[in-house]
Steps between C-alpha positions, in 0.01 A plus 500: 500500500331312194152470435341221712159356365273456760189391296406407102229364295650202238354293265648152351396265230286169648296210453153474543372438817353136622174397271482797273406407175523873276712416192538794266754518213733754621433491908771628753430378856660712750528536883496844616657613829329792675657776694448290836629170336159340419552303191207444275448325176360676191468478099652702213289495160637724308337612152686553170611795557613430834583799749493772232094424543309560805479220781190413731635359845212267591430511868331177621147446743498410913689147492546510103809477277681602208437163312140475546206681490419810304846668512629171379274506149600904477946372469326197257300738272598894545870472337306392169293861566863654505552534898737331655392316887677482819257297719629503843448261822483721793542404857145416546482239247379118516573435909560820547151605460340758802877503664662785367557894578347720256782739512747213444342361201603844341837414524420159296365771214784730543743211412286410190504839377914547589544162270240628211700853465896254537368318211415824296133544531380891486127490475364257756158484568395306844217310583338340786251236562232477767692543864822580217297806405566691878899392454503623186375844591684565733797450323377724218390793784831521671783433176452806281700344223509602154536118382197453666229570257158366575300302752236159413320376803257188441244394720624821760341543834384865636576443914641196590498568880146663501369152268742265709250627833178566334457276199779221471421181766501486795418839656376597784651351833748277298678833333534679854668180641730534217527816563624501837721204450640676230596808621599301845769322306622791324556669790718205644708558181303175374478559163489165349226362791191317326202615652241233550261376163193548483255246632383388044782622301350632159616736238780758508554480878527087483839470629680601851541881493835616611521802714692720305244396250200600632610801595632640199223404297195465734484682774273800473769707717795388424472372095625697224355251228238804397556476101227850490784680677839334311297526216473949454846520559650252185599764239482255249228358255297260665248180320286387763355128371205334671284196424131548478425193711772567777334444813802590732530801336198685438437765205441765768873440637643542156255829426662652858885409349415703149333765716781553715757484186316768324422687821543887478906502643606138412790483285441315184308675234423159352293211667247222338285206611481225310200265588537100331184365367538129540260241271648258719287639778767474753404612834680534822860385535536381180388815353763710749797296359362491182491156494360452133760482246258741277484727788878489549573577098234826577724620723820423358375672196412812661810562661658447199288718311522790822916491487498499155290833491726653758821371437 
């Protein structure tokens, strides 16, 4: 009986998607299909020396893209550092934002990485921004790859759950209701339910919260989203990159991610923070997507430098 193919992970040449403006010499816009048939967009910037050099697949923030943003300025400026970019929508980009599975958004990865080792790619380094960083990895802890040979996360988180309860608004009350409703509509096979907003939508949790959402990546129980755990079992290098005036992320969260990396029985013998000094005095948000264009070219430049080291 031949072969039948239940499954695959493809990739095809595109166009840019509605309103973006990136225009780089060189560009490939593709669409990449996932395992389970998700199709998302993403950009190929490849350096000079194309896939016999290394190549950083840029993993973008909670409701981000590939064509904006931080990872966008890494596939404008890294191929002139000699590193190719893949930057990569994943199923939680633009509308997508708070409605995906964490596991799922693996798969999204996995296709990215499939398409960067088709096209000839042997050193690829991946990195992860903000709610990226958790995706990221996870990835990295559970595909032992030898392709796979380092790990950047910017503007990384410790314990989403644990912060999604105790720190990140609303707390309290509002977070058990979500709780409940959550797990409620799970157990009715519900997945895709949105659970009631909060009463003044703010920050990270602005928009509706799916179930499958909330779940995965903030429910103390239930979440796996715990980058201190993922983290000691990546046997990879790993560049950890925060912004000294990143509210959201505080300096004591990215101590507890180097701590755990270079824990007695993690699996990398090589981890590093990298703190940005910004004389634009960015604070806040702006400083946790490294808003500044300075700020952005101080982190483009240390990755750049890091692979270069190492690969």
């Amino acid at each position: 009986m031949p072969d039948r193919i239940v499954a695959s992970i493809s990739f095809e040449e595109s166009t840019p998607p509605p309103g973006t403006t990136f225009e780089t010499e060189g560009a490939r816009y593709l669409k990449i299909s996932a395992i389970d048939g998700r199709a998302n967009h993403a950009l190929l910037c490849s350096s000079s020396s194309g896939p016999d050099g290394p190549l950083l697949i840029s993993v973008h923030g909670s409701g981000g893209s590939a064509f904006r943003g931080l990872n966008d300025h890494l596939a404008q400026h890294l191929p002139a550092a000699g590193c190719s970019v893949l930057a990569i929508d994943t199923r939680q980009a633009g509308k997508g934002v708070n409605r995906d599975n964490f596991f799922a958004v693996r798969r999204d990865i996995e296709a990215a990485f499939a398409t960067a080792r088709f096209l000839g790619f042997e050193r690829i380094v991946l990195h992860g921004h903000s709610l990226g960083n958790i995706q990221a990895l996870y990835f990295a802890a559970t595909t032992w790859s030898p392709a796979l040979k380092g790990v950047v996360l910017t503007s990384m988180f410790a314990n989403l759950p644990w912060k999604s309860r105790n720190i990140l608004p609303p707390g309290g009350d509002t977070y058990d209701a979500w709780q409940a409703e959550a797990r409620a509509a799970a157990r009715n096979a519900e997945f895709p339910a949105l659970i009631e907003p909060m009463k003044n939508p703010a920050g990270p949790l602005a928009a509706r919260m799916s179930a499958e959402h909330f779940l995965t990546y903030r429910d103390m129980e239930a979440s796996a989203a715990v980058g201190t755990d993922w983290i000691r079992r990546v046997p990879a290098p790993i560049l950890l990159i925060r912004h000294e005036g990143d509210t959201l992320v505080s300096s004591a969260e990215a101590d507890s991610m180097l701590a755990a990396a270079t824990a007695l029985g993690a699996l990398t013998d090589d981890a590093s923070l990298k703190t940005i000094t910004s004389a634009s005095g960015a604070n806040g948000f702006a400083a946790h997507d490294f808003i500044d264009d300075a700020d952005r070219r101080a982190v483009t430049d240390h990755i750049g430098d890091w692979i270069k080291r190492r690969l």
